[in-house]
mmCIF file of the N, C-alpha and C atoms, coordinates in Angstrom:
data_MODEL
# 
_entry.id   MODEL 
# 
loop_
_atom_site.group_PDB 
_atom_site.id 
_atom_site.type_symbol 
_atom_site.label_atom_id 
_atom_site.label_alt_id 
_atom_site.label_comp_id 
_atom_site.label_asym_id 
_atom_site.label_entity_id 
_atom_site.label_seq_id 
_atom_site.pdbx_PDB_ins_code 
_atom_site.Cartn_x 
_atom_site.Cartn_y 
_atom_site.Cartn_z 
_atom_site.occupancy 
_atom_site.B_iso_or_equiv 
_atom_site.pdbx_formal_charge 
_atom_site.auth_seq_id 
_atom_site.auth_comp_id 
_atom_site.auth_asym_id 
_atom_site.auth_atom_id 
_atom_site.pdbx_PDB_model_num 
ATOM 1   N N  . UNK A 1 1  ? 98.502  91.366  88.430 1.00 0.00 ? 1  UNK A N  1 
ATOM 2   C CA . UNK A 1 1  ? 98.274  90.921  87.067 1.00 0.00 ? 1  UNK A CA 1 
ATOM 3   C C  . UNK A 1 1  ? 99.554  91.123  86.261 1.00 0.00 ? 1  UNK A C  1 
ATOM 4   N N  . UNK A 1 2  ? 99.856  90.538  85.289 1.00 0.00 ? 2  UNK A N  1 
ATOM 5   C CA . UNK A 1 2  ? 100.746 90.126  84.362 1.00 0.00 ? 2  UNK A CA 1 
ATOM 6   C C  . UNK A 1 2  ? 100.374 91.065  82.931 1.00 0.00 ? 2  UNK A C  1 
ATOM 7   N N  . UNK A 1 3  ? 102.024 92.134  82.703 1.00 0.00 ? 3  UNK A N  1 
ATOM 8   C CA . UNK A 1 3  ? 101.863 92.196  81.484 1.00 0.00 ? 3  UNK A CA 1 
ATOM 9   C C  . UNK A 1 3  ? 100.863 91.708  80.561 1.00 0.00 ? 3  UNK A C  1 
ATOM 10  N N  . UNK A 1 4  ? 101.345 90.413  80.297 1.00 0.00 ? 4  UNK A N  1 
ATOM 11  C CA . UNK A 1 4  ? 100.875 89.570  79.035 1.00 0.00 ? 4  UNK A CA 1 
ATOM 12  C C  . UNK A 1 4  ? 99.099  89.695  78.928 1.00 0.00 ? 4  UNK A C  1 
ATOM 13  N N  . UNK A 1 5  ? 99.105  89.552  80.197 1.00 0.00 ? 5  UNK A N  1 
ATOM 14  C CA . UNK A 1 5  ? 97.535  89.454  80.736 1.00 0.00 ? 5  UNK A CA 1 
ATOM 15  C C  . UNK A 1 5  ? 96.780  90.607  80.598 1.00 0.00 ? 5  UNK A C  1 
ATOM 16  N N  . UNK A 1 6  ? 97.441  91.691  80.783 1.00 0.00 ? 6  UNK A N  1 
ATOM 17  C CA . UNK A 1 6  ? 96.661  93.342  80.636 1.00 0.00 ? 6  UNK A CA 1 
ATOM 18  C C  . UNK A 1 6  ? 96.635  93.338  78.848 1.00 0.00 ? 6  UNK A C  1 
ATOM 19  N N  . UNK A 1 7  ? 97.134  92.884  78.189 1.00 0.00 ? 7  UNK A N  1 
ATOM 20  C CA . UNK A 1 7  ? 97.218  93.054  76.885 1.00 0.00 ? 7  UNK A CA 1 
ATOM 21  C C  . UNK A 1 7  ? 96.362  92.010  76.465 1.00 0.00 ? 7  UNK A C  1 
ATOM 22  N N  . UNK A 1 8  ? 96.449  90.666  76.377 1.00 0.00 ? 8  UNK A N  1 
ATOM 23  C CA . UNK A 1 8  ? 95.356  89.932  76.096 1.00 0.00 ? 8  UNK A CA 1 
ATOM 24  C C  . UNK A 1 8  ? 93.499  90.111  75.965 1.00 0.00 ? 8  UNK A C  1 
ATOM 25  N N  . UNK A 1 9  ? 93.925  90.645  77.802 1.00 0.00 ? 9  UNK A N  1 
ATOM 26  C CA . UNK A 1 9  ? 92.233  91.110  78.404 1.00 0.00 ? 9  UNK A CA 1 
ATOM 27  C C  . UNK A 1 9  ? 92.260  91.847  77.154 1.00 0.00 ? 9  UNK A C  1 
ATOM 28  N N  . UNK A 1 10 ? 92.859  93.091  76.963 1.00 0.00 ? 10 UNK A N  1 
ATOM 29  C CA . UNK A 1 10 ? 92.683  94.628  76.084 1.00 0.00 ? 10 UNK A CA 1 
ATOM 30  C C  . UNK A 1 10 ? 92.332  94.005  74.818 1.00 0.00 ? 10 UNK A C  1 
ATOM 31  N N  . UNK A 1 11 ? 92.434  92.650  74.601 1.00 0.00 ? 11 UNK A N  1 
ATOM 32  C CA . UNK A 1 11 ? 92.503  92.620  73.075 1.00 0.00 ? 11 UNK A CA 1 
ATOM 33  C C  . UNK A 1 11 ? 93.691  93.454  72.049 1.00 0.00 ? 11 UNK A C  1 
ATOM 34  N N  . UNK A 1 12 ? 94.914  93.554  72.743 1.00 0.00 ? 12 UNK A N  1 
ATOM 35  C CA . UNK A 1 12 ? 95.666  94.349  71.643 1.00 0.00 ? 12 UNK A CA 1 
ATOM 36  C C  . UNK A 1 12 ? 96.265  93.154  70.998 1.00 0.00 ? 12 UNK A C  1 
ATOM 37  N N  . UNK A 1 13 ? 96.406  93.574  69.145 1.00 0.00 ? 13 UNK A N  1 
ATOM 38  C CA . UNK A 1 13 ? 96.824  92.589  68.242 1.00 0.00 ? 13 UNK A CA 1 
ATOM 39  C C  . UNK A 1 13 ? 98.661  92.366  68.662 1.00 0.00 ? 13 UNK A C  1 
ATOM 40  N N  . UNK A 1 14 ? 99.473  92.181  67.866 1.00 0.00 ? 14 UNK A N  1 
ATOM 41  C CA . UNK A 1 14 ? 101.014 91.648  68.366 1.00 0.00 ? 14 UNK A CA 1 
ATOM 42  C C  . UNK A 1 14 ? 101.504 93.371  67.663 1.00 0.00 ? 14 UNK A C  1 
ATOM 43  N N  . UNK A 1 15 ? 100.713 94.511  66.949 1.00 0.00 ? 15 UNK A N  1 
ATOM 44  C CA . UNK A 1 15 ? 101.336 95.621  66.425 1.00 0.00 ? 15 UNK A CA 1 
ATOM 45  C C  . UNK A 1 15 ? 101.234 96.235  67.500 1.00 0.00 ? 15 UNK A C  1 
ATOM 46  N N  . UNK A 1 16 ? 99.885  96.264  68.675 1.00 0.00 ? 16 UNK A N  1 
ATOM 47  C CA . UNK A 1 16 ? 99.523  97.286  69.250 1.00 0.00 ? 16 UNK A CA 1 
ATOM 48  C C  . UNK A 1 16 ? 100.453 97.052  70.345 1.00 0.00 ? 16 UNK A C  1 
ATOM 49  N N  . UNK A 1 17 ? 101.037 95.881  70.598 1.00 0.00 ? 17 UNK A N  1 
ATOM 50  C CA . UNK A 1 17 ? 101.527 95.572  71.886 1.00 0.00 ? 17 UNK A CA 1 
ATOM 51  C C  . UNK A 1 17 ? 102.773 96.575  72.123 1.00 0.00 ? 17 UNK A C  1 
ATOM 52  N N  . UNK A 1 18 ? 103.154 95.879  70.347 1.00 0.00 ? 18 UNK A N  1 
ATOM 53  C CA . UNK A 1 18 ? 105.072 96.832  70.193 1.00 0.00 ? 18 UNK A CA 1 
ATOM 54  C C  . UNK A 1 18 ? 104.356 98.208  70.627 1.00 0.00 ? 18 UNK A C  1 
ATOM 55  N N  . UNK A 1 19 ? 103.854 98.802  69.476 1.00 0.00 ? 19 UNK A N  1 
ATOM 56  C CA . UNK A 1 19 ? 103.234 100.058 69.882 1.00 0.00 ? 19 UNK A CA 1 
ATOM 57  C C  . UNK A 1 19 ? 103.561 100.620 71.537 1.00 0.00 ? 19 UNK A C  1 
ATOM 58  N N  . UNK A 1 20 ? 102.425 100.030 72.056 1.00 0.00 ? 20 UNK A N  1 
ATOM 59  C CA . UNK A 1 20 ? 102.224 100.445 73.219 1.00 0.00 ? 20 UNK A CA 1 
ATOM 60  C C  . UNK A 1 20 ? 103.433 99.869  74.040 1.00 0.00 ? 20 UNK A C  1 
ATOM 61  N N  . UNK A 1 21 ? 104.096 99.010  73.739 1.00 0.00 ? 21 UNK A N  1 
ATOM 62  C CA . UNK A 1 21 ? 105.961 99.094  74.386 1.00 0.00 ? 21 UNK A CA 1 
ATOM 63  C C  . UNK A 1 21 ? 106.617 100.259 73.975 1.00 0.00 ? 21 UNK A C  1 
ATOM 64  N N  . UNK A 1 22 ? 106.439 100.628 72.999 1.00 0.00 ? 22 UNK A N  1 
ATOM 65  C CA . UNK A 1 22 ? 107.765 101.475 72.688 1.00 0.00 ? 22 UNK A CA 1 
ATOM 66  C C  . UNK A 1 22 ? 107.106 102.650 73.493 1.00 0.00 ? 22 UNK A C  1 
ATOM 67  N N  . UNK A 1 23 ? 105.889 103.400 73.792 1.00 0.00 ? 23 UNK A N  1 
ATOM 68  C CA . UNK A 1 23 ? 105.589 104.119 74.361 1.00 0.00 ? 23 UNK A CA 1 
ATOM 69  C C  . UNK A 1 23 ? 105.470 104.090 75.822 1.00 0.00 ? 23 UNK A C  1 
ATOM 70  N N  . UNK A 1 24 ? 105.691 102.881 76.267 1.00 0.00 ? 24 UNK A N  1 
ATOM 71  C CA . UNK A 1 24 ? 106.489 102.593 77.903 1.00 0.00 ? 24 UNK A CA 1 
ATOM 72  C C  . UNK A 1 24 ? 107.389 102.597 77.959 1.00 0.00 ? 24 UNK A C  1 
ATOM 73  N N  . UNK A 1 25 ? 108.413 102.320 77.007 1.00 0.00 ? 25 UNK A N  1 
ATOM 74  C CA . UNK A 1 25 ? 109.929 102.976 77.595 1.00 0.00 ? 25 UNK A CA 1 
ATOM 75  C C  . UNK A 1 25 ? 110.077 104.424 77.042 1.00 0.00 ? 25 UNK A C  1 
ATOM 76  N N  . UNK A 1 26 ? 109.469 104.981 76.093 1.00 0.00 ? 26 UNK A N  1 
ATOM 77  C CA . UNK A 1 26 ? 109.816 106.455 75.608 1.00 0.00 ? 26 UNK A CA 1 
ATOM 78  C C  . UNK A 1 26 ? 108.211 107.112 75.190 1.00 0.00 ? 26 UNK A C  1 
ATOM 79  N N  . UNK A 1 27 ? 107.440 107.872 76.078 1.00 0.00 ? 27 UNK A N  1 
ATOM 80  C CA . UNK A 1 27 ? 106.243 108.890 75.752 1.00 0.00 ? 27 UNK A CA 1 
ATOM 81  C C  . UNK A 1 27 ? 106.105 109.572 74.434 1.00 0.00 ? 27 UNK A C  1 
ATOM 82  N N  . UNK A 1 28 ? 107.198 109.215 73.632 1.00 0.00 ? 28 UNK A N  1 
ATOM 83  C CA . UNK A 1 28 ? 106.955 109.865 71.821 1.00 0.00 ? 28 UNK A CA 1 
ATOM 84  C C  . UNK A 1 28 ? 106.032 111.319 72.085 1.00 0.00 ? 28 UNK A C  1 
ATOM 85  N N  . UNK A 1 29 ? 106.490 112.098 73.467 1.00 0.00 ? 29 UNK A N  1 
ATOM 86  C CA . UNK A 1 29 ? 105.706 113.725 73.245 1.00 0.00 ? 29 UNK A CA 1 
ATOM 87  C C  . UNK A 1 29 ? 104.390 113.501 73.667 1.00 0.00 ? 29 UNK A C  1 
ATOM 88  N N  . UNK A 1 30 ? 103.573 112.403 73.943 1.00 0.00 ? 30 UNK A N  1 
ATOM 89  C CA . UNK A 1 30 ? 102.392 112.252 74.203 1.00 0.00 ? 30 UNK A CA 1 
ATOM 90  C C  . UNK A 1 30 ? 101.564 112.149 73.467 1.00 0.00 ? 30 UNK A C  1 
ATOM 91  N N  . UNK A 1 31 ? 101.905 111.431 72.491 1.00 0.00 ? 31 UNK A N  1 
ATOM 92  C CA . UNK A 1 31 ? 100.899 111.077 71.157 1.00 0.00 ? 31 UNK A CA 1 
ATOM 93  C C  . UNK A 1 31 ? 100.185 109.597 71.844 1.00 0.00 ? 31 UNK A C  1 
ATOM 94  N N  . UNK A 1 32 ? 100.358 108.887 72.304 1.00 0.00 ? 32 UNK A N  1 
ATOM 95  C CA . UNK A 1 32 ? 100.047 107.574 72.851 1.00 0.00 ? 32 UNK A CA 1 
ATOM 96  C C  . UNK A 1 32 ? 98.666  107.261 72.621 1.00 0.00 ? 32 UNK A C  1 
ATOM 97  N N  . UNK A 1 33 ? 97.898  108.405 72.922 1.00 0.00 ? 33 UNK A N  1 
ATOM 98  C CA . UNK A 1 33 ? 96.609  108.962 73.424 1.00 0.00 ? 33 UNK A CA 1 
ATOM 99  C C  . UNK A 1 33 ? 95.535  108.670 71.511 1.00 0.00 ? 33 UNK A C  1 
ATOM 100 N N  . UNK A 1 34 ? 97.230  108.698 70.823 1.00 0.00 ? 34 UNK A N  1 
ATOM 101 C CA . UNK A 1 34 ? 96.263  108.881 69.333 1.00 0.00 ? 34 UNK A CA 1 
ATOM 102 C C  . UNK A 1 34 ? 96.413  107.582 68.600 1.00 0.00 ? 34 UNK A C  1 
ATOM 103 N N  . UNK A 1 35 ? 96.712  106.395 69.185 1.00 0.00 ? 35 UNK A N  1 
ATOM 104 C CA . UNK A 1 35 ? 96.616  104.943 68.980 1.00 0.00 ? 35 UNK A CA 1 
ATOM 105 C C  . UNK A 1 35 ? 95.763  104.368 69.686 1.00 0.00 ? 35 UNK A C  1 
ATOM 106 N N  . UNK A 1 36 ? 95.545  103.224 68.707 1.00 0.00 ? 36 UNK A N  1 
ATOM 107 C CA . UNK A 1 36 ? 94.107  102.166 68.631 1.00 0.00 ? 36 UNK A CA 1 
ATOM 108 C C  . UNK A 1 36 ? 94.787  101.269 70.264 1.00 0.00 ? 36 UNK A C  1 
ATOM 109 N N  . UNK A 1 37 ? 95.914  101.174 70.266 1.00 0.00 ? 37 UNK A N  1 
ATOM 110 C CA . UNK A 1 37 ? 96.088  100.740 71.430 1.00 0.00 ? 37 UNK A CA 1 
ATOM 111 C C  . UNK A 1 37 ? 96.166  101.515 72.931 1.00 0.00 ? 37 UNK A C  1 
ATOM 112 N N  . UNK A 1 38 ? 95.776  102.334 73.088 1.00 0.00 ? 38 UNK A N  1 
ATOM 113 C CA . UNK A 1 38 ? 95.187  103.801 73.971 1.00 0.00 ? 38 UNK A CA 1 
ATOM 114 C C  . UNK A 1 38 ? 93.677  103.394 73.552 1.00 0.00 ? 38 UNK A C  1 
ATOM 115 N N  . UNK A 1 39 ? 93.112  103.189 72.995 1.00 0.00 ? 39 UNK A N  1 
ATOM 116 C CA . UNK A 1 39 ? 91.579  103.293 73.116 1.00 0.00 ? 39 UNK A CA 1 
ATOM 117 C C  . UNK A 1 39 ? 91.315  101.720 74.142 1.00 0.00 ? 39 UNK A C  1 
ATOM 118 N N  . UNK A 1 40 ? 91.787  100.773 73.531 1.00 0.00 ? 40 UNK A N  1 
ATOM 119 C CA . UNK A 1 40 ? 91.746  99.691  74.104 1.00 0.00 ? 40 UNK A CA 1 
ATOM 120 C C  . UNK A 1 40 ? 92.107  99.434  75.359 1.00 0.00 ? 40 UNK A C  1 
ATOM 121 N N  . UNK A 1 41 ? 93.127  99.881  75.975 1.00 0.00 ? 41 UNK A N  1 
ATOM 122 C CA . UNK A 1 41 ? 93.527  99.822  77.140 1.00 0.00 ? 41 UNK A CA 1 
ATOM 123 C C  . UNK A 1 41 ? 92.813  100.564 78.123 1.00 0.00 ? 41 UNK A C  1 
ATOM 124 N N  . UNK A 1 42 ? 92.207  101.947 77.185 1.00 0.00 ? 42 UNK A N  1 
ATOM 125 C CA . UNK A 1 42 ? 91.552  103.164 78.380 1.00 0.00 ? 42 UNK A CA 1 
ATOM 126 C C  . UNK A 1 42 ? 90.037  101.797 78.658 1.00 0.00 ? 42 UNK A C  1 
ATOM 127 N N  . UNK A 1 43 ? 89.336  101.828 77.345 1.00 0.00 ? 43 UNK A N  1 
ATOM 128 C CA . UNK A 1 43 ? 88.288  101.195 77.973 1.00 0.00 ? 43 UNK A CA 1 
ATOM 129 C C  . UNK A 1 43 ? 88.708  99.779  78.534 1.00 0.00 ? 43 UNK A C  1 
ATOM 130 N N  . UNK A 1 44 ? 89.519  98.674  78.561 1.00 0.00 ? 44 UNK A N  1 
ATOM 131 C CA . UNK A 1 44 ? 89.740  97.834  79.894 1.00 0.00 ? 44 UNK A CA 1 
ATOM 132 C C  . UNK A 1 44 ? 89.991  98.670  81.067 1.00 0.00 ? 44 UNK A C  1 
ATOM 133 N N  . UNK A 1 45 ? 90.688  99.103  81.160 1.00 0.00 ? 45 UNK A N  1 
ATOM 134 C CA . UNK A 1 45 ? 91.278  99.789  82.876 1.00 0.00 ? 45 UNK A CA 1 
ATOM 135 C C  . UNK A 1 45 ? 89.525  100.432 83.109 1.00 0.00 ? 45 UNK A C  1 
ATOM 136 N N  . UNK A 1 46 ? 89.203  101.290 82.447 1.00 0.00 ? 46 UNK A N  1 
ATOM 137 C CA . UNK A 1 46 ? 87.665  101.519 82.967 1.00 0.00 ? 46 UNK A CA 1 
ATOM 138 C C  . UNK A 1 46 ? 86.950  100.747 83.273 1.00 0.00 ? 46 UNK A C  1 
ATOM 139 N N  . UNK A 1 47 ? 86.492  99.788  82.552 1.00 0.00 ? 47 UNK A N  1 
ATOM 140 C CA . UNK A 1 47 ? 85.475  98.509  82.640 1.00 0.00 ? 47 UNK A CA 1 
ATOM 141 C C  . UNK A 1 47 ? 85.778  97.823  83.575 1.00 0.00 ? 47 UNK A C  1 
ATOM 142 N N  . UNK A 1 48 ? 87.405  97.562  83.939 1.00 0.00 ? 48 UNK A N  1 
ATOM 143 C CA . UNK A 1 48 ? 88.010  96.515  85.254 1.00 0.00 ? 48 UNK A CA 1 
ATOM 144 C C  . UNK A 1 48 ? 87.510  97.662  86.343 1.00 0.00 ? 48 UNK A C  1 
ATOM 145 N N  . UNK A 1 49 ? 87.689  98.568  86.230 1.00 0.00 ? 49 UNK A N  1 
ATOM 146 C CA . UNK A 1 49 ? 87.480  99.805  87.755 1.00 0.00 ? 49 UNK A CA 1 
ATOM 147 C C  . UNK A 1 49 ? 88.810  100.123 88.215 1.00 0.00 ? 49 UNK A C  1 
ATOM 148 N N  . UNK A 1 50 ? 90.195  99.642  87.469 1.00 0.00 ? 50 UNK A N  1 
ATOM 149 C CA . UNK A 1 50 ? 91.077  99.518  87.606 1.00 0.00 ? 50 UNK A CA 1 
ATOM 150 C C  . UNK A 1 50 ? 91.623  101.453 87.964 1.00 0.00 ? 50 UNK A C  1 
ATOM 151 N N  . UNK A 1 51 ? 91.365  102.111 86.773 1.00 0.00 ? 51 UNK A N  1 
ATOM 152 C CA . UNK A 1 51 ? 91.658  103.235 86.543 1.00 0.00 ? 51 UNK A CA 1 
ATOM 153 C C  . UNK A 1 51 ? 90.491  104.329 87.151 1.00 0.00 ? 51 UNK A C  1 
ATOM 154 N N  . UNK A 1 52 ? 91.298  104.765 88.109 1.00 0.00 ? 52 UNK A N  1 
ATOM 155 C CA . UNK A 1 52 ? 90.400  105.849 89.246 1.00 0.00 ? 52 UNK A CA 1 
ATOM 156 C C  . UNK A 1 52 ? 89.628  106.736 88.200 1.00 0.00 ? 52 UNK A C  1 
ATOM 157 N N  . UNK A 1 53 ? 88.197  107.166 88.211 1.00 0.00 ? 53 UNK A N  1 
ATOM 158 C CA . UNK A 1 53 ? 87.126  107.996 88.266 1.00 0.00 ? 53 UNK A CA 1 
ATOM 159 C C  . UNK A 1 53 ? 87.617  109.176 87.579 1.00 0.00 ? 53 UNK A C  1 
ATOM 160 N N  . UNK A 1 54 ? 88.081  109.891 88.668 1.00 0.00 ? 54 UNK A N  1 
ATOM 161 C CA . UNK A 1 54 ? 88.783  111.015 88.216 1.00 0.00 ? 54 UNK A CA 1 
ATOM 162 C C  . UNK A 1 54 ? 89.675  110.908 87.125 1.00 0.00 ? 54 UNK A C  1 
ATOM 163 N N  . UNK A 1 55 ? 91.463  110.311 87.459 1.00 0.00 ? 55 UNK A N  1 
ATOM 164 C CA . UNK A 1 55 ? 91.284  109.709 86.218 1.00 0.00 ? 55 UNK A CA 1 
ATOM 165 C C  . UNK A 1 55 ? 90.824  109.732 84.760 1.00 0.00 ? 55 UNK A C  1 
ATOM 166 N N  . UNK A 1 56 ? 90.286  108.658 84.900 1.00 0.00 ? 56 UNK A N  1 
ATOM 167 C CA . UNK A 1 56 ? 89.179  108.191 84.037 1.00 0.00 ? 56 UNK A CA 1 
ATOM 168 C C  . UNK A 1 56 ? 88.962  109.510 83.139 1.00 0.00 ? 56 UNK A C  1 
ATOM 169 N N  . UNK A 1 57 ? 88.040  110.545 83.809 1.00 0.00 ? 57 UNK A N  1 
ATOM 170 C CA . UNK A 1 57 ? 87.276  111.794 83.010 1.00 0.00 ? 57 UNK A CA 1 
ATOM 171 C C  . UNK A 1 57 ? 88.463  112.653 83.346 1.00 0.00 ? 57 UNK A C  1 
ATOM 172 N N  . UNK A 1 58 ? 90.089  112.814 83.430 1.00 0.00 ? 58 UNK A N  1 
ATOM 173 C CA . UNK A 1 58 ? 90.422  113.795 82.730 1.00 0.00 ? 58 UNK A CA 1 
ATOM 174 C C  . UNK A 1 58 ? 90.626  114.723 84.087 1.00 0.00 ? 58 UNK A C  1 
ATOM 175 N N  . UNK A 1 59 ? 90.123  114.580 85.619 1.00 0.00 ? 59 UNK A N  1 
ATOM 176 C CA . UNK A 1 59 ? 89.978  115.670 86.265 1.00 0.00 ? 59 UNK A CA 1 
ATOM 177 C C  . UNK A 1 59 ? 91.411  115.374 87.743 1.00 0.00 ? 59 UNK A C  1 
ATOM 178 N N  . UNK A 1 60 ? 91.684  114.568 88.014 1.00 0.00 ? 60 UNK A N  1 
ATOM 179 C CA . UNK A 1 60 ? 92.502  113.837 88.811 1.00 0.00 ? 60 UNK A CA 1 
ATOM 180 C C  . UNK A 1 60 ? 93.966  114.030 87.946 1.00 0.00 ? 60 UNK A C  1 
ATOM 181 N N  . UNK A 1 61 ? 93.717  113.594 86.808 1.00 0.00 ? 61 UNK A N  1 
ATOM 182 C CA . UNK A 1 61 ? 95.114  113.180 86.024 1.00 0.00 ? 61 UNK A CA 1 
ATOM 183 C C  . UNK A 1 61 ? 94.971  112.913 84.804 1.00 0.00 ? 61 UNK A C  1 
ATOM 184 N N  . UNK A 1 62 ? 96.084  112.331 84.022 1.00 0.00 ? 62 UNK A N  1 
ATOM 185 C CA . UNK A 1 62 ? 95.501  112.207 82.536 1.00 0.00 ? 62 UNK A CA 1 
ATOM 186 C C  . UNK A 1 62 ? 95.834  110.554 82.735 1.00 0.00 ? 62 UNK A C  1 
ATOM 187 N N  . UNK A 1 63 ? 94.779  109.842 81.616 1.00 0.00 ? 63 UNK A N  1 
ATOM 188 C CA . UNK A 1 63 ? 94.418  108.892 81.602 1.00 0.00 ? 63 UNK A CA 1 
ATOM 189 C C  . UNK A 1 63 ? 95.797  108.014 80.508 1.00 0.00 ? 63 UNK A C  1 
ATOM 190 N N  . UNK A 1 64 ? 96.108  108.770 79.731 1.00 0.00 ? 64 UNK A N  1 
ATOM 191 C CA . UNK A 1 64 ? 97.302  107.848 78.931 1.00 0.00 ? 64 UNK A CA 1 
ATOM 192 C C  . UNK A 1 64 ? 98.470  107.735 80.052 1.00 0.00 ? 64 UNK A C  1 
ATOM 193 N N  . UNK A 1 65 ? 98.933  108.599 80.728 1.00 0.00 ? 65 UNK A N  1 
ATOM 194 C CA . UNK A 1 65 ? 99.893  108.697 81.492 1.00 0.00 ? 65 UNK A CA 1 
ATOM 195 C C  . UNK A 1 65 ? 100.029 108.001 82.613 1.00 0.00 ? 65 UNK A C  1 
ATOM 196 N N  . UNK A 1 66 ? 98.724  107.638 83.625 1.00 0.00 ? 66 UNK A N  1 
ATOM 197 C CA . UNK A 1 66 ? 97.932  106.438 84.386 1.00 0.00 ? 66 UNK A CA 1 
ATOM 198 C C  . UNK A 1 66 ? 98.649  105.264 83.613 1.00 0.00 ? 66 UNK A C  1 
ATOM 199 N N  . UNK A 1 67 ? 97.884  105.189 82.318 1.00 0.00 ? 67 UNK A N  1 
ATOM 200 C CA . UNK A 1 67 ? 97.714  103.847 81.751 1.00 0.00 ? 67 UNK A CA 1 
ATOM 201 C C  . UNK A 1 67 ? 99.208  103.638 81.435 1.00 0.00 ? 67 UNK A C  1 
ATOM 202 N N  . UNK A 1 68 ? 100.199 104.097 81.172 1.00 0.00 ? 68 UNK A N  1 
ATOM 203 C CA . UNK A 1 68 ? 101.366 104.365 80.885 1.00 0.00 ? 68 UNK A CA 1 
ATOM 204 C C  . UNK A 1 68 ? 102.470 103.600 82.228 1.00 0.00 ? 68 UNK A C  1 
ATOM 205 N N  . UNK A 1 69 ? 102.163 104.357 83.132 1.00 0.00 ? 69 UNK A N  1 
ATOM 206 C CA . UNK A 1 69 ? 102.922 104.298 84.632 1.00 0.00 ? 69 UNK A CA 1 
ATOM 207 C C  . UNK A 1 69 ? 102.578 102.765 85.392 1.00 0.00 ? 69 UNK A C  1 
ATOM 208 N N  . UNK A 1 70 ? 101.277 102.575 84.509 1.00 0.00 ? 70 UNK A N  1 
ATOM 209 C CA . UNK A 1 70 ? 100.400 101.378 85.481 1.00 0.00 ? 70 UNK A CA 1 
ATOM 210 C C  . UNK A 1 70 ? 101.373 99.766  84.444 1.00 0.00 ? 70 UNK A C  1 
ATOM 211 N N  . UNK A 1 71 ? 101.845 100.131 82.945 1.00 0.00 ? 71 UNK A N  1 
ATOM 212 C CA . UNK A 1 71 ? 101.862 99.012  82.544 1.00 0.00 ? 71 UNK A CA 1 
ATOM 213 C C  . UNK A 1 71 ? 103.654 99.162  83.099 1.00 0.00 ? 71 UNK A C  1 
ATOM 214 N N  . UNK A 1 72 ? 104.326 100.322 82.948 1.00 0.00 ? 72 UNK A N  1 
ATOM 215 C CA . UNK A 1 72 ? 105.827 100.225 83.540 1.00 0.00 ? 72 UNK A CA 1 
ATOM 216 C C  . UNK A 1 72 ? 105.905 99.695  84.652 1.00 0.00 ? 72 UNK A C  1 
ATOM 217 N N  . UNK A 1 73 ? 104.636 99.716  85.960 1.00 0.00 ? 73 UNK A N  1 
ATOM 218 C CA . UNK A 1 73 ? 105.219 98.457  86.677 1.00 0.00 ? 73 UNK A CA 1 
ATOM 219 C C  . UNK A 1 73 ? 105.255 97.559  86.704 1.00 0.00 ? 73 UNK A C  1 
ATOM 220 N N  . UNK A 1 74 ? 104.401 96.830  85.678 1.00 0.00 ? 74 UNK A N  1 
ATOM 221 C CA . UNK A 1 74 ? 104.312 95.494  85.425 1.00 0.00 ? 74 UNK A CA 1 
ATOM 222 C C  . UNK A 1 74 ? 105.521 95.200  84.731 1.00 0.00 ? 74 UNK A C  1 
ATOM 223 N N  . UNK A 1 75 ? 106.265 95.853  83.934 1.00 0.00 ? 75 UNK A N  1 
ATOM 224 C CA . UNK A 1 75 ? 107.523 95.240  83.310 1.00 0.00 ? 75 UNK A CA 1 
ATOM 225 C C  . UNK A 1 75 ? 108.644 95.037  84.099 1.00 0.00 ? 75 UNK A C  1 
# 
């Protein structure tokens, strides 16, 4: 899947996108987690099944950081 395409599905507007770019090339400390574009993305990657279980609830890994690593390979 395509950038463009993970963002569309997510419904992020053209703010959340920058947003959530600037926090794929630089983690801003790990605030990511406290934007409207982090809510959107966690629930697509969940709903697709995309984003592992564990994951998911916090016990595997953390879920911004997943969601983070997963859109840097798409770029």
């Amino acid at each position: 899947m395509k950038l463009q395409e993970v963002y569309k599905q997510a419904r992020l507007s053209e703010t959340e996108i920058d947003v959530t770019e600037s926090y794929v090339e630089d983690d801003h400390d790990g605030c990511f987690m406290e934007t409207n574009a982090y809510e959107k993305l966690y629930e697509y990657f969940c709903n697709s099944g995309e984003m592992p279980y564990g994951v998911a609830k916090a016990r595997t890994g953390d879920p911004d950081v997943w969601i983070l690593e997963y859109l840097e390979e798409l770029v």
